[in-house]
N, C-alpha and C positions, 0 to 999 in steps of 0.2 A: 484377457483382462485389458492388457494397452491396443486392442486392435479398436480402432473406428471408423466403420465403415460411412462411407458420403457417397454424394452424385459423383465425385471426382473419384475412386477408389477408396480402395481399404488403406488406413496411417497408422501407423507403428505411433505412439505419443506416450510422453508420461509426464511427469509432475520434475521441479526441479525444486532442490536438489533429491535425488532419487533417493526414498527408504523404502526398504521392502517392508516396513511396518507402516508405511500410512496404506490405508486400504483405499484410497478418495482416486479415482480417474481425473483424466487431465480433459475430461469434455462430459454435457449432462446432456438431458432431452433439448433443453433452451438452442444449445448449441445445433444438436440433429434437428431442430425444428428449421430453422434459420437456415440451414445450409438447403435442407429440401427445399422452404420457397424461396431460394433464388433459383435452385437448380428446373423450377415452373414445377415441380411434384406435385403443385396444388394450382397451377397453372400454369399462363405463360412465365415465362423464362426471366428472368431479370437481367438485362443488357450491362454485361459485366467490361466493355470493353473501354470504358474512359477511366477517370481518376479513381479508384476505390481508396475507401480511410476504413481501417475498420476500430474501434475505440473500446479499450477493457476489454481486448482477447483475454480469457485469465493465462492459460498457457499455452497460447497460440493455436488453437486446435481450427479457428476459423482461419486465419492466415495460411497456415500449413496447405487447408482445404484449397486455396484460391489462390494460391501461390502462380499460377499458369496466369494471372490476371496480373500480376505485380500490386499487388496492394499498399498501403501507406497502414502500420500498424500505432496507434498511440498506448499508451499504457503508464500506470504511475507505481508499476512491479520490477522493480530489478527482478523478482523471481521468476514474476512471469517472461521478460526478456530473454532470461539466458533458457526458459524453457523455450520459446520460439526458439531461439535459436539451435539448440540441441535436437528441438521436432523436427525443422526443415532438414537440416545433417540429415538424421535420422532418417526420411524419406525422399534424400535424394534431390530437394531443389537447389537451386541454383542458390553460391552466398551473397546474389546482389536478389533474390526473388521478392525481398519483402523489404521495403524500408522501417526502419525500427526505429519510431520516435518515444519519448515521454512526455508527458502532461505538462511539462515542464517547457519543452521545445517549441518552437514558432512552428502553427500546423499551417501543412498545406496551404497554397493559393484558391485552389476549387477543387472542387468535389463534385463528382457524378454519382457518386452513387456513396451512401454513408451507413455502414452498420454499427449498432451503439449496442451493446454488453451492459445490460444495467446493470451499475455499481450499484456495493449496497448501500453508499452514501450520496442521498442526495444532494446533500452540495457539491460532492464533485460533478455528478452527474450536472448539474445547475453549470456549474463554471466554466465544462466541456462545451455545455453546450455554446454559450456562450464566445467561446472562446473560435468554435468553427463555426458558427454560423453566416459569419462574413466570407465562408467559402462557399457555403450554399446556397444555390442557384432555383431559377423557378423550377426546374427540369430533374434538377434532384430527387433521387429516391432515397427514402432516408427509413430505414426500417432497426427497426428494434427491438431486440430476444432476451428473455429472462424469467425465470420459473417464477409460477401465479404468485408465492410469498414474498416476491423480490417488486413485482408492478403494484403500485400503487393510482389509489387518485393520484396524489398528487407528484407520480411520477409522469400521469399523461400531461398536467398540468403542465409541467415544465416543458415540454416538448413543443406542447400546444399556444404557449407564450411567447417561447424562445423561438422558435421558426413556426408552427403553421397547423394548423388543422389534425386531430390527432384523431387515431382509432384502434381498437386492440382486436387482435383475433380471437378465437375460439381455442379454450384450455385443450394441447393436448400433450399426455403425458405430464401434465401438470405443469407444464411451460406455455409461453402464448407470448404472442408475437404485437409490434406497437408499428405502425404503419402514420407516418407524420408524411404531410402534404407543405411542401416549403410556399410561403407567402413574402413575396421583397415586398410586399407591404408591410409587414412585421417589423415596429419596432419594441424589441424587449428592451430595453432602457440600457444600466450602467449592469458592468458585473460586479455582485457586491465582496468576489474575491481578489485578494487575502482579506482576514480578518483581523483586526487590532484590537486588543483590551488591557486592560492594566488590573495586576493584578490583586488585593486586598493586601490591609499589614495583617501582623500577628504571627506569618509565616517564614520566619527565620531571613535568610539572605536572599528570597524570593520576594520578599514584601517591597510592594508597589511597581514588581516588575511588569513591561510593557512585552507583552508577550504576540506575535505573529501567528497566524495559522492557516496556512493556503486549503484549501480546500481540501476533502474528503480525510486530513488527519484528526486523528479521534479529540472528544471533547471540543469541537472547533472553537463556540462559542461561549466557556469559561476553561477553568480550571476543574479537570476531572477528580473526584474526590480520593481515588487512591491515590495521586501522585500530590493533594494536598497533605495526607496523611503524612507520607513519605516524607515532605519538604520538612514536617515536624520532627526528623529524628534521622538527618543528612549525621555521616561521620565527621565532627569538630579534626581538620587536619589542618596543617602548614608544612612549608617548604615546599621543592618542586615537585609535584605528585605529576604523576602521569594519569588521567583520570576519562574512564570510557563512559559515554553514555550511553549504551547498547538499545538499541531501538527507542530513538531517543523521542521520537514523533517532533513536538514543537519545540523542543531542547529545554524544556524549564528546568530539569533536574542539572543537566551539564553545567547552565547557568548561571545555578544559581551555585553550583560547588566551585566554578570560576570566579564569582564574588564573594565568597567565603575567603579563598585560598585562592588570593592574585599570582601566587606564584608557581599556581599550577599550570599543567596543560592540559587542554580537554579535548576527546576525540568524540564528536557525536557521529553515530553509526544508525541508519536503517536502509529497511528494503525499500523504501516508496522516497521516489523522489519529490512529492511535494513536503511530507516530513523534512527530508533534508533542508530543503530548501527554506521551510519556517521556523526552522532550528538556527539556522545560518543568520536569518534576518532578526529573530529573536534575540542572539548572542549581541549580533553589531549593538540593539539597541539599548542593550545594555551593559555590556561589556566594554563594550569600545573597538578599535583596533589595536590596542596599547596589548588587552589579554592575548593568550597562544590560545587556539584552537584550529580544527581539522574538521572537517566537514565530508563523510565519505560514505557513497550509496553504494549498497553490497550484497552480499548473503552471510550478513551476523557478523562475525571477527574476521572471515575469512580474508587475507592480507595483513592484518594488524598484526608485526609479530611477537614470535610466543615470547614471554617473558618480560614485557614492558611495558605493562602497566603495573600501578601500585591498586589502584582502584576501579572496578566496575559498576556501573549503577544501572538497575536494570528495573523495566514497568513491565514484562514480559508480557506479549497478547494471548490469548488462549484460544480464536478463531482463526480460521483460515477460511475464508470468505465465509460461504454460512454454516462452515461445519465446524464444530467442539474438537479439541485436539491440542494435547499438550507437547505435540511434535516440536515446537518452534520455541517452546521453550527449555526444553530438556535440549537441544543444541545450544543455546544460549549459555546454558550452564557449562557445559561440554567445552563449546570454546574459547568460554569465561577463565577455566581454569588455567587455557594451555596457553592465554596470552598475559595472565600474573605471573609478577616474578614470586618466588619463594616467599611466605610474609604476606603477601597481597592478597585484596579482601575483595569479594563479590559481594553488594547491598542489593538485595530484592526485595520488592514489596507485591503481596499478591492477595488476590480474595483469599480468608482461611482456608475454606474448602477444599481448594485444589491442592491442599494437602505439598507443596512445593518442598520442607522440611526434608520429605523421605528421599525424593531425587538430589538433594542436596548432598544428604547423608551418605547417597549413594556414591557421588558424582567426589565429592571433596572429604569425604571422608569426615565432617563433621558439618554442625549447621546450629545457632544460636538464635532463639528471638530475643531480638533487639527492643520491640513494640510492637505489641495488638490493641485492636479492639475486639466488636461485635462481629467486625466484615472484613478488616486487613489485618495482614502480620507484614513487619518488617524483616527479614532474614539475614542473616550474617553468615556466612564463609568463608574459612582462610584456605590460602594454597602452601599446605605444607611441605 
């Protein structure tokens, strides 16, 4: 099941952090596509020996692969990070083999040769591009892998704007490949990430806030309407709360429980570091520097310790890139419970459907709706 075979050898790989209940591999056909044509499987060879960057490895399994090349990996996954990290261990390279940035980080000077992971967000994928194509040269190979439902027009679009002449291969195994030709004639203009809006009134202590959103965090361009719902039925508290934002994306929820309750503190928590990062800038804009807050990229609670918080608030995702799976948030819950003290309350809001109530029940031993509609419930849980 974790074995992946490539041009370079068989890789022991897995998913981070490891459940023997997620059934999902840590590599698809996109990835064995990609790794063939460079290795020439479909012809010549691709000359791997200058700068390589590879962009939205999801858990490293192309880094892993090309590790003899030293590659430049970018990525906007804490999860997927610490999975690189744990593959390469795991098969033996070197711990200087791969440099390990974020989407966050200043990339590379130049690039020779650049592999792109199409994210499922085109903005991000927009704002990478952007962001390196001041590395790329006429002489760069610039190729790019991702299964047929994930390439779009107007994914070649962007490639084709942003650097240069684009073309897609032939589906196989339901993956296909994007081969972009660099033009320094190209100019794609400004990058139009981060994104700024403000928000509507009528929404409790979020109304009129001026809300951030760096690229590929969800909802980029308003207010998503579960976390509007949400904002309608925040816990009324005061005093020093200790108050989580658990995958917090753009931090509106953390925010606006900091301007309710000035004399809280809030800790906004996710995996992606441009969430962090629009959480951070969100808060400043309205918060101030005067509020307490914490800004910290992770895997869920893990570090926060147990027992100190009063309050978690939580918008829990239900994908993990394009597969269904309530994996990430049954942790969420898990180690929602073990970071309240005694007393302390977990707030969830989630599509009805997913039924969150019963892992609740399970998890804390009791579970209350707060507020529904047609599409969300509000949840409530105490840590007895």
């Amino acid at each position: 099941m974790n074995c992946f075979t490539t041009p370079w050898g068989e890789l022991d790989l897995a998913r981070f952090p490891a459940d023997p209940r997620d059934p999902f591999r840590a590599w698809d056909a996109a990835d064995e596509y990609l790794l063939r044509h460079l290795a020439g499987t479909d012809g010549e060879p691709v000359d791997l020996s200058g700068a390589v960057a590879v962009v939205g490895d999801r858990w490293g399994a192309l880094v892993t692969a090309l590790a003899a090349h030293r590659p430049v990996q970018i990525t906007d996954s804490y999860l997927g990070q610490q999975a690189t990290r744990a593959n390469l261990a795991r098969n033996g390279a070197a711990p200087d083999a791969v440099r390990l940035l974020t989407t966050q980080d200043t990339p590379p000077d130049r690039i020779d040769v650049l592999i792109v992971r199409v994210p499922k967000s085109l903005a991000l994928l927009e704002d990478q591009l952007h962001r390196l194509a001041p590395a790329v040269h006429e002489g760069t190979v610039v190729v790019g892998t991702g299964m047929v439902k994930e390439i779009h027009t107007s994914t070649l679009q962007l490639f084709e704007r942003i650097l240069g002449p684009t073309r897609t291969s032939l589906a196989v195994k339901k993956a296909r490949l994007i081969f972009c030709t660099p033009d320094p004639a190209r100019t794609p203009g400004t990058n139009p990430w981060p994104h700024t809006y403000t928000l509507p009134t009528g929404i409790g202590a979020a109304s009129g806030m001026t809300v951030t959103n760096h690229a590929g965090v969800f909802c980029a361009e308003r207010l998503d309407i579960g976390t509007r719902f949400f904002l309608g039925h925040l816990p009324h508290r005061q005093g020093p709360d200790r108050v989580v934002d658990l995958g917090c994306g753009n931090g509106v929820l953390g925010t606006a429980a900091a301007l309710a309750n000035p004399a809280s503190e809030v800790t906004f928590v996710d995996e992606s570091f441009q969430a962090v990062a629009s959480a951070e800038a969100t808060f400043r804009a309205n918060a101030g520097t005067a509020a307490t807050a914490e800004f910290r990229v992770g895997d869920g609670l893990a570090g926060v310790p147990e027992g100190s918080a009063d309050l978690v608030l939580n918008n829990p995702p239900f994908h993990s890139h394009q597969a269904t799976t309530d994996a990430t948030a049954r942790r969420m819950f898990t180690g929602s419970r073990k970071v309240l003290r005694p007393g302390g309350e977990l707030w969830v809001v989630g599509n009805r459907h997913l039924g969150y109530h019963v892992k609740l029940k399970r998890i804390f031993g009791n579970c209350e709706l707060v507020a529904g509609d047609p599409k969300f419930v509000v949840l409530r849980a105490v840590r007895r």
